[in-house]
C-alpha positions as CSV (number, residue, x, y, z in Angstrom):
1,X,15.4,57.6,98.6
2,X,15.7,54.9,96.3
3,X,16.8,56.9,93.6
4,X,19.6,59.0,95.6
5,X,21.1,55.8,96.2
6,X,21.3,54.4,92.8
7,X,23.0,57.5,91.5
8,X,25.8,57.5,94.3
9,X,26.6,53.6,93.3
10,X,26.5,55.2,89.7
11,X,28.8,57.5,90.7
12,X,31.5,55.7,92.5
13,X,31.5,53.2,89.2
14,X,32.6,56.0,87.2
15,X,34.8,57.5,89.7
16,X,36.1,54.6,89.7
17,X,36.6,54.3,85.7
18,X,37.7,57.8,85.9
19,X,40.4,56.8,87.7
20,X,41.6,53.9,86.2
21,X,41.5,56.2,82.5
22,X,43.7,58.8,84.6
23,X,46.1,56.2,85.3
24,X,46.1,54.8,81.8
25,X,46.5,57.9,80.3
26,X,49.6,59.0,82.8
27,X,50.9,55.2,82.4
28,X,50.8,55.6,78.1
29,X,52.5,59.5,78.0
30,X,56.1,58.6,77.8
31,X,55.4,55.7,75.0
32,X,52.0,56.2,73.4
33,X,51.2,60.0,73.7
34,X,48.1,59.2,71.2
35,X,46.7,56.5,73.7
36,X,47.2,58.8,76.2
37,X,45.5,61.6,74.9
38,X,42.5,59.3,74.1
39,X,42.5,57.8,77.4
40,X,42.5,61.1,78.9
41,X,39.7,62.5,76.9
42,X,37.6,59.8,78.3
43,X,38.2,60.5,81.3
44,X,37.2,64.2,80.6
45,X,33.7,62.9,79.4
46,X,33.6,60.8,82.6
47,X,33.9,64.3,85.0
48,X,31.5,65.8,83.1
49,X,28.9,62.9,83.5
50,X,30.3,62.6,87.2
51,X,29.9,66.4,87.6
52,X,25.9,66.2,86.2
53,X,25.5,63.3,88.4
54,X,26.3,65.7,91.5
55,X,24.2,68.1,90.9
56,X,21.5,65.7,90.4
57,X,22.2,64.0,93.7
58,X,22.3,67.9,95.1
59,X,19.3,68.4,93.6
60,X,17.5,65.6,95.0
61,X,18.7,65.8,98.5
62,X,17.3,69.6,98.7
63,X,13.9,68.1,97.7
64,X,13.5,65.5,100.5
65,X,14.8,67.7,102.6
66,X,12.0,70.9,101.9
C-alpha cells in the first residue's frame, strides 16, 4: 500500500508543476513566444510522465485487489 501512496504524492507534485508550466507558458505567449513554447513542451513531458504514473497506480490497485 505503501507504494500506491507514494506514487499519488508523486503525482499531485507534478500535477502541480504541470500546472504552474501551463500557466507560464499561457503567461509568456503574447511577449516571449520562444519561452512559451519551451515552457509548454515541459509541461508535455510532465503529462506523459503523469499519464505513465496512472497506469502504474491502475496497475497496482488491480493487484491488491485480485
Amino acid at each position: 500500500m505503501k507504494k500506491i501512496d507514494d506514487i499519488k504524492t508523486h503525482q499531485s507534485k507534478l500535477n502541480k508543476r504541470y500546472k504552474e508550466l501551463i500557466e507560464q507558458a499561457y503567461n509568456f505567449r503574447q511577449t516571449d513566444s520562444a519561452l512559451s513554447d519551451i515552457s509548454e513542451y515541459r509541461a508535455i513531458k510532465l503529462l506523459d510522465k503523469l499519464n505513465k504514473l496512472k497506469y502504474l497506480s491502475r496497475e497496482s490497485l488491480s493487484q491488491t485487489s485480485a
